[in-house]
C-alpha positions as MATLAB code, in Angstrom:
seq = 'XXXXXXXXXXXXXXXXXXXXXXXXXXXXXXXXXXXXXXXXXXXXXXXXXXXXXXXXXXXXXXXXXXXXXXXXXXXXXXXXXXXXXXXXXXXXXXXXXXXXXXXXXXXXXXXXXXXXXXXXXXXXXXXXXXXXXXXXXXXXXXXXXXXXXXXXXXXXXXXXXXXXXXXXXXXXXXXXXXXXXXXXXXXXXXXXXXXXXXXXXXXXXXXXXXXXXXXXXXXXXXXXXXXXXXXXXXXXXXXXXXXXXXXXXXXXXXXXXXXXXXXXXXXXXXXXXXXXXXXXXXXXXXXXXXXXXXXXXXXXXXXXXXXXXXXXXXXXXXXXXXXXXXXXXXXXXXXXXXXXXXXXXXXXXXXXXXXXXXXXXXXXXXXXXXXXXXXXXXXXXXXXXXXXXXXXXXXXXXXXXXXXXXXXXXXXXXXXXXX';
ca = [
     -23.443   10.850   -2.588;
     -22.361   13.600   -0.019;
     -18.544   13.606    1.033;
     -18.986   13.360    4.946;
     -15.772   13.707    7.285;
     -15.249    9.688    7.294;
     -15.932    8.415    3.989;
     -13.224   11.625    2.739;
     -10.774    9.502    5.416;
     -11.489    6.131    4.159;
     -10.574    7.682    0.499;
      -7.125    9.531    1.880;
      -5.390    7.092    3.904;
      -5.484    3.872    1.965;
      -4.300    5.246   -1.125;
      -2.006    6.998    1.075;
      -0.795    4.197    2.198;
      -0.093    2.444   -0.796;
       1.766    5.861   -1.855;
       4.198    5.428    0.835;
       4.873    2.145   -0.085;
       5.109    3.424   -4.105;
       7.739    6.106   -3.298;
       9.504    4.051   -0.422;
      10.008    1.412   -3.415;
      11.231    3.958   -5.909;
      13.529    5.719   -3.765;
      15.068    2.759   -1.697;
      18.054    1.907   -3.846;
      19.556    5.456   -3.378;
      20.546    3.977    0.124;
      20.792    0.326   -0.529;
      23.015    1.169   -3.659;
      26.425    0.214   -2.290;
      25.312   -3.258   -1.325;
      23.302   -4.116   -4.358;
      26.301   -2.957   -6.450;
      28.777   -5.445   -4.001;
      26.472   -8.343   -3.725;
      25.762   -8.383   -7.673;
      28.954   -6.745   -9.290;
      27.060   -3.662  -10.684;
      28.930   -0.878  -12.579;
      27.170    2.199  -12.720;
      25.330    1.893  -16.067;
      24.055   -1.703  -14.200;
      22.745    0.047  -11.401;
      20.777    2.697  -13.285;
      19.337    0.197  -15.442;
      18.307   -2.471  -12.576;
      16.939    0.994  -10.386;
      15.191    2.327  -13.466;
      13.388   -1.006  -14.748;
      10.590   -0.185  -11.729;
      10.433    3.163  -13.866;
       9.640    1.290  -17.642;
       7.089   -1.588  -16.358;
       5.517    1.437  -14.596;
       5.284    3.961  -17.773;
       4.237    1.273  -20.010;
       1.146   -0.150  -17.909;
      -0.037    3.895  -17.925;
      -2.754    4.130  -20.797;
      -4.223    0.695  -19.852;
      -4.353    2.187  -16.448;
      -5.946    5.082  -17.428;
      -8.855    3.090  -19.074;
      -9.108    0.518  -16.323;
      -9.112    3.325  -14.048;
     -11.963    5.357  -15.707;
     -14.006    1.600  -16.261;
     -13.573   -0.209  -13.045;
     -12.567    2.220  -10.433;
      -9.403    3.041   -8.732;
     -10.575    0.689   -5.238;
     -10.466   -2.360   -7.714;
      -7.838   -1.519   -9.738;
      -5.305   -0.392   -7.161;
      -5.952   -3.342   -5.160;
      -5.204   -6.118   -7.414;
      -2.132   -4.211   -9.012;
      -0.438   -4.229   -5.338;
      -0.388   -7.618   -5.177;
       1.546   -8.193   -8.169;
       4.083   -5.063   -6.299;
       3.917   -7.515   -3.257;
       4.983  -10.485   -5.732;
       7.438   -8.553   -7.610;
       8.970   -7.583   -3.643;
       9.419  -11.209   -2.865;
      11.510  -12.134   -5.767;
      13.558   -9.227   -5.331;
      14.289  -10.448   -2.235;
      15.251  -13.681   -3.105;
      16.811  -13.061   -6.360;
      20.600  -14.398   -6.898;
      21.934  -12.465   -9.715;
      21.016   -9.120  -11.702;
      18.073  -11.387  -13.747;
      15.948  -11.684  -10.412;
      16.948   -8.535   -9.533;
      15.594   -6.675  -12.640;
      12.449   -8.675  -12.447;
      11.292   -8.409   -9.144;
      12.209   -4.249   -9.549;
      10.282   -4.769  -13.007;
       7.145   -6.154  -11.501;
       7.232   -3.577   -8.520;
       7.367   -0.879  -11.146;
       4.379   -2.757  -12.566;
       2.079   -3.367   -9.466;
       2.561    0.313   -7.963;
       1.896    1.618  -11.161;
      -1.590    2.791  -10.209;
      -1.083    4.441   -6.620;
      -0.801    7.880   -7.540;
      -2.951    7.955  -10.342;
      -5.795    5.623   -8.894;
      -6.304    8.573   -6.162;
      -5.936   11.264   -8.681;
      -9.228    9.624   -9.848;
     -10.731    9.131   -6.908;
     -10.263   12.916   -6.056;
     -11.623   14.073   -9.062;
     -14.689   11.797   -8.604;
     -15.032   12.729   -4.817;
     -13.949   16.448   -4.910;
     -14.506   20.079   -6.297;
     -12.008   20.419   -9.379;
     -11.305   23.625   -7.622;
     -10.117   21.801   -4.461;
      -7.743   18.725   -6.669;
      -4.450   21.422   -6.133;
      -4.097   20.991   -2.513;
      -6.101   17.510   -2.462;
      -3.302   16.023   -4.791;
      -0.640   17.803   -3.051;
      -1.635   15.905   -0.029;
      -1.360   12.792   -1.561;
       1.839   13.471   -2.680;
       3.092   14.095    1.201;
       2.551   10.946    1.960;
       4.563    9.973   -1.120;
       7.101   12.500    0.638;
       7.007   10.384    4.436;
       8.095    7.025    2.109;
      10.930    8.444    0.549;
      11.757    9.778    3.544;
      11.494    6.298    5.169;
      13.795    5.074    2.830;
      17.006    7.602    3.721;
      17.911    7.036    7.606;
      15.362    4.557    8.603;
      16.379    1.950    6.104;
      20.038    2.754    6.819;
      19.324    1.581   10.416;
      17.154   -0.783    9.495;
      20.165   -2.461    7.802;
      22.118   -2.797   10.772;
      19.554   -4.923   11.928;
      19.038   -7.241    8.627;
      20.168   -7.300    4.931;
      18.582   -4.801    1.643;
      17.085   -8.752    1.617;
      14.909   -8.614    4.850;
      14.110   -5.147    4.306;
      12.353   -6.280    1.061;
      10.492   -8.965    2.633;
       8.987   -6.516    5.570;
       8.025   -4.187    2.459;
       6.160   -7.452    0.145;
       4.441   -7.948    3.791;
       3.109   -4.533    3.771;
       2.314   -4.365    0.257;
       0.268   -7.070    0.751;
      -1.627   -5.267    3.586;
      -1.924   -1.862    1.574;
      -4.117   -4.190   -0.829;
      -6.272   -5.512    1.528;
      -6.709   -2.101    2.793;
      -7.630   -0.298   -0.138;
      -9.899   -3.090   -1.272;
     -12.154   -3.266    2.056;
     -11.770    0.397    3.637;
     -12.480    2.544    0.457;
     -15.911    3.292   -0.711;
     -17.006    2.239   -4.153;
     -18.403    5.791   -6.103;
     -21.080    4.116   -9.034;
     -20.067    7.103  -11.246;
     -16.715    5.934  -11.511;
     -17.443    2.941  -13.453;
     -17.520    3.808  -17.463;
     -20.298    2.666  -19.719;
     -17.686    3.418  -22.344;
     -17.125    1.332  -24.903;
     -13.121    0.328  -25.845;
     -13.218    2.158  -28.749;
     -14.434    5.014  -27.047;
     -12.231    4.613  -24.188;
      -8.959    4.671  -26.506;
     -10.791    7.736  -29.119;
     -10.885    9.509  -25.552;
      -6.685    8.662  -24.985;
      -6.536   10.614  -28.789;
      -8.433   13.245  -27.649;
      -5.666   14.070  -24.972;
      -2.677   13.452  -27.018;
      -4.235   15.173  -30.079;
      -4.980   18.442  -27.366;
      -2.331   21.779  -27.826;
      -3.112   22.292  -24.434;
      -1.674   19.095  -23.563;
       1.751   19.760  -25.397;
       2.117   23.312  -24.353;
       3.113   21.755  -20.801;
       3.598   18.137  -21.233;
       7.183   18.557  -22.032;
       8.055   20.896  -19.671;
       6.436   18.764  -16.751;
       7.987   15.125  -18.557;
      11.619   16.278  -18.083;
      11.176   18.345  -14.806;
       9.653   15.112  -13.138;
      11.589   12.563  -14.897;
      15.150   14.463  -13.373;
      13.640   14.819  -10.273;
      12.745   11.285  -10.189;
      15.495    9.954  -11.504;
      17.965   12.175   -9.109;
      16.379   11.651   -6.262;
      15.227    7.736   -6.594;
      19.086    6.823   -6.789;
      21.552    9.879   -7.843;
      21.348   11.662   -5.439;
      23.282    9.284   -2.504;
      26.373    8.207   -4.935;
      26.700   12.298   -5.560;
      26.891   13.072   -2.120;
      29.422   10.218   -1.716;
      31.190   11.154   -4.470;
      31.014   14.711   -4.792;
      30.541   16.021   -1.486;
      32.707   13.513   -0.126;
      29.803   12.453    2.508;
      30.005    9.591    4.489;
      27.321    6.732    4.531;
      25.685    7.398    7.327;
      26.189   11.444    6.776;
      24.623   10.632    3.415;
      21.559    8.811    4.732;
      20.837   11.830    6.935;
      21.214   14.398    4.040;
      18.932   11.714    1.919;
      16.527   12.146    4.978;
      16.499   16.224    4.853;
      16.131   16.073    0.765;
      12.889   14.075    1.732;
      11.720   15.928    4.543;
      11.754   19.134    1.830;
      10.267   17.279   -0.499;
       6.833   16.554    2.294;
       7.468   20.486    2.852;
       7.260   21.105   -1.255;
       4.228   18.852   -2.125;
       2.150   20.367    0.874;
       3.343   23.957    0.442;
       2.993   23.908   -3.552;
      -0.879   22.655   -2.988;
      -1.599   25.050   -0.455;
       0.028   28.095   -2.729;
      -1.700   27.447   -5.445;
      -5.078   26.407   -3.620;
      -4.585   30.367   -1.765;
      -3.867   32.054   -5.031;
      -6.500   30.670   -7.411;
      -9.035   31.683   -5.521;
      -7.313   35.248   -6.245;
      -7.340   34.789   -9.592;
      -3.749   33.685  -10.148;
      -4.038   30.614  -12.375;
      -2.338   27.326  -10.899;
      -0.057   26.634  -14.533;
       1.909   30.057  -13.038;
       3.025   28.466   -9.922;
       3.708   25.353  -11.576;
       6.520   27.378  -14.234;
       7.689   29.260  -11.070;
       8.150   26.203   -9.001;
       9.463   24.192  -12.131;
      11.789   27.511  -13.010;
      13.395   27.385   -9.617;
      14.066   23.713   -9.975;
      16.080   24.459  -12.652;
      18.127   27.536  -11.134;
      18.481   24.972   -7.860;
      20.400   22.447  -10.625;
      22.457   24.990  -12.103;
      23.807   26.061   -9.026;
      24.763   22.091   -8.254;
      27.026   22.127  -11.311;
      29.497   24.302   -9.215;
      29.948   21.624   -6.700;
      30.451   23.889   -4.256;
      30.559   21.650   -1.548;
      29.650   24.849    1.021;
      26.503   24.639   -0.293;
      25.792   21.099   -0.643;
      22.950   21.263    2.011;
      20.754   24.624    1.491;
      21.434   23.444   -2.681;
      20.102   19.815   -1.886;
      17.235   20.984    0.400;
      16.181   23.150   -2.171;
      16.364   20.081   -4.973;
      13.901   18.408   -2.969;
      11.306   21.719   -2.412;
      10.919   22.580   -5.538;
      11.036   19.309   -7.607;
       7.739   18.878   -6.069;
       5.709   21.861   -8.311;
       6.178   19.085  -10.865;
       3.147   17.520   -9.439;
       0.985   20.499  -10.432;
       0.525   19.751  -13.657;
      -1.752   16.363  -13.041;
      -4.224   18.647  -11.011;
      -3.798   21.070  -13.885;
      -4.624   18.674  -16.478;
      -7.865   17.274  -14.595;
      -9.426   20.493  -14.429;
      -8.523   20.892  -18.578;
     -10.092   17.976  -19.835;
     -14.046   16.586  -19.255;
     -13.931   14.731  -15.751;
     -14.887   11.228  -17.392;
     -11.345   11.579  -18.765;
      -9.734   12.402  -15.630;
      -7.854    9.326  -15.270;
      -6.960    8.949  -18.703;
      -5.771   12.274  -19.104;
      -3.178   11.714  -15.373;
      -2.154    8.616  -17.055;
      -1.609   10.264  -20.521;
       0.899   12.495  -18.626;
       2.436    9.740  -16.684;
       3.238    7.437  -19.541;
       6.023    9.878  -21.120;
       6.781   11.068  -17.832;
       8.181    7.492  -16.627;
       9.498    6.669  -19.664;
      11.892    9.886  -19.592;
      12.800    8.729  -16.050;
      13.520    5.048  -16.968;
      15.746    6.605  -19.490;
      17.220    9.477  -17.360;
      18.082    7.192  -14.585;
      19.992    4.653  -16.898;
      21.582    7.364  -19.549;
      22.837    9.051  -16.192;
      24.889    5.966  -15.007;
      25.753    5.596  -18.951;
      27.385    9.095  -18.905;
      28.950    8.411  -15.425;
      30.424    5.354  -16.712;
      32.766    7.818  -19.485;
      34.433    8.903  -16.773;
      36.914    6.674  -14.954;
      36.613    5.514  -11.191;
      37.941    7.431   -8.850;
      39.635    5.990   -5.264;
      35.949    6.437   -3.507;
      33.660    5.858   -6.560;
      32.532    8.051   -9.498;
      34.440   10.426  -11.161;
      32.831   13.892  -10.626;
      32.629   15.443  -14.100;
      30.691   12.199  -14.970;
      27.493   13.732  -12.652;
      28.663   17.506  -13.893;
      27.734   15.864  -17.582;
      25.013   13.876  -17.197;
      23.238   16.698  -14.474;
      24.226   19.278  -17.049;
      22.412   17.657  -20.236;
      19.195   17.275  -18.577;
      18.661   20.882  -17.295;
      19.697   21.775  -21.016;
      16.854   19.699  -22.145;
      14.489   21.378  -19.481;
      15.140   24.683  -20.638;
      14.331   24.086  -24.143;
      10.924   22.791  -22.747;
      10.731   25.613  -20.541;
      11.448   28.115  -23.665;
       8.643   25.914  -25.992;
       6.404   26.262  -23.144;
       6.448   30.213  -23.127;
       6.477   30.910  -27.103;
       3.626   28.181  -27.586;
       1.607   30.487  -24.522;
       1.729   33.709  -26.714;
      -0.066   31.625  -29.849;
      -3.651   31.756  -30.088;
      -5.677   29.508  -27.577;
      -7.584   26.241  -28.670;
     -10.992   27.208  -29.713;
     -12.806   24.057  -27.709;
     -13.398   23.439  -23.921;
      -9.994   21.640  -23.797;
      -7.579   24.020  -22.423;
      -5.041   24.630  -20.118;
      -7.107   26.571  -17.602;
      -6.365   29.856  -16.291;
      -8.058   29.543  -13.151;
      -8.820   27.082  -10.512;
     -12.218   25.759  -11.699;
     -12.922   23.149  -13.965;
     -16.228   20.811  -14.310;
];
């Protein structure tokens, strides 16, 4: 079936639509933090666990995913999965104590579970593997535009109404991404499997049994999951607490982390799009991007607050070359895998960022409270262990590189093809 100008539109824009809504869900509480901690008593180590409960219901639906999405189709899939995001808004919204709270965050986690990796599929079915870098990164912008949504815009927004209302205005729109994606996007017969289960889960071994796969998984787990976990709700009680911001000053420099990161996604897809057709293979841009993440985070254990904005803006640009390891990955492993092999990726990812995002308030809690909220050394700590942890990976990731590659098909690709 040729890709004409339309259809390719009717693909993009509902699943970028329900992307928006994805990262506008995930990054929310960053702003909304100081009234969900008032309005249900949370300490620190409460707050990162309610946040990071949309992060485990969302890592542990990822290999089912990954064979419903190679079976029935990401239009099908996605669709039905929003409304139970929609649901899980509503009783967010109306929850009365931290129970509610963690289950209507837990079944948001749950229903927008599939809205990256339901277009990941769809790209790969619609798409040249050549072109899934910069198709992928564009995805990921509009992932960028919801976060963004959720630094100044909801911090006006609440002027208006309550974190309560805001909720219920997102459940309404989650319920009209659904729709969306269900009637707008055009049903490819070669994405439905003739698989078998057993062959669908031998195919989920086949990617976690790959030395490709665990040359760069770890690297790309710990990079995303501290990115994730940083930016979803860290970030705005360190600038409070740190840099000494102001709410409103904090919403703003929550805005310009998110307008980088819409800069990073696009820019990292088009990079690596330009150079692999120049032979420069797209897993070297993702360990530059991925090694300047982790020079941007050293540099934020000074807490130099001088440099709290070009060190922030940089957080959120290159954070984003995390993404190029899903592209990576679908051009590594036989296209009928495509989905299972995103999802394989995703799984550890998101359960590194549910724990990230909770162990971070844990470690934060150590320290005592200060007159204006968290003691500083408690962010030095818990910031400090995690780029420790992503320089081992970094270091595994090198020495395994010099070993001999795998002997089969399934390898991490050193160019931008893939079949």
């Amino acid at each position: 079936m040729p890709i004409t100008a339309a259809r390719l539109l009717r693909v993009f824009i509902p699943f970028a639509f329900g992307y928006f809504l994805s990262y506008l869900f995930r990054t929310v509480n960053a702003v909304i933090a100081p009234d969900l901690a008032a309005d249900a008593g949370l300490d620190p180590a409460a707050l990162g666990l309610l946040t990071s409960a949309y992060f485990l219901t969302f890592a542990a639906f990822q290999l089912p995913l990954g064979v419903l999405l190679d079976r029935f189709g990401p239009r099908r899939v996605e669709a039905s999965l929003l409304v139970v995001a929609a649901a899980g808004a509503l009783v967010f919204a109306r929850a009365e104590g931290v129970t509610g709270l963690v289950i209507g965050r837990a079944l948001i986690g749950l229903g927008v579970s599939a809205c990256l990796m339901a277009a990941f599929k769809a790209f790969s079915s619609w798409l040249p593997p050549e072109r899934l870098p910069l198709a992928n990164s564009v995805q990921m912008v509009s992932g960028g535009i919801g976060a963004l949504t959720a630094t100044a815009p909801v911090e006006a927004a609440l002027r208006l109404t309550d974190w309560r209302g805001v909720f219920l205005i997102l459940a309404a729109l989650t319920l009209l991404a659904a729709l969306a994606i269900f009637l707008v996007v055009p049903e490819r017969p070669d994405h439905h499997s003739g698989e078998t289960l057993g062959e669908a889960l031998r195919g989920v071994a086949t990617i976690y049994t790959s030395r490709s796969f665990w040359r760069l998984a770890p690297w790309a787990i710990l990079t995303q999951a501290t990115y994730l976990s940083i930016q979803g709700l860290w970030s705005g009680p360190w600038l409070r607490d740190v840099a000494g911001l102001e709410r409103t000053t904090v919403a703003e420099m929550l805005l310009l982390v998110a307008a980088a990161m819409i800069i990073g996604f696009f820019a990292f897809g088009a990079l690596t799009d330009h150079l692999s057709r120049r032979g420069v293979p797209p897993i070297r841009v993702a360990a530059a991007g991925m090694t300047a993440f982790m020079a941007v985070q050293l540099l934020l254990l000074g807490q130099w607050n001088a440099l709290t904005i070009p060190l922030w803006f940089l957080f959120g640009l290159s954070g984003t070359s995390a993404i190029l390891p899903y592209a990576i990955l679908s051009q590594t492993f036989p296209r009928h895998l495509a989905g299972r092999a995103n999802t394989a990726l995703n799984l550890p990812v998101f359960l590194a960022a549910f724990a990230v995002q909770w162990g971070i308030g844990v470690l934060i809690s150590a320290w005592p409270e200060t007159a204006t909220g968290y003691h500083p050394n408690g962010y030095r700590a818990a910031f400090g262990l995690l780029l420790l942890l992503q320089g081992g990976a970094a270091l595994w990731f090198w020495w395994d590189g010099r070993k001999k590659p795998e002997p089969a098909r399934i390898t991490l690709r050193e160019g931008g093809g893939g079949s």
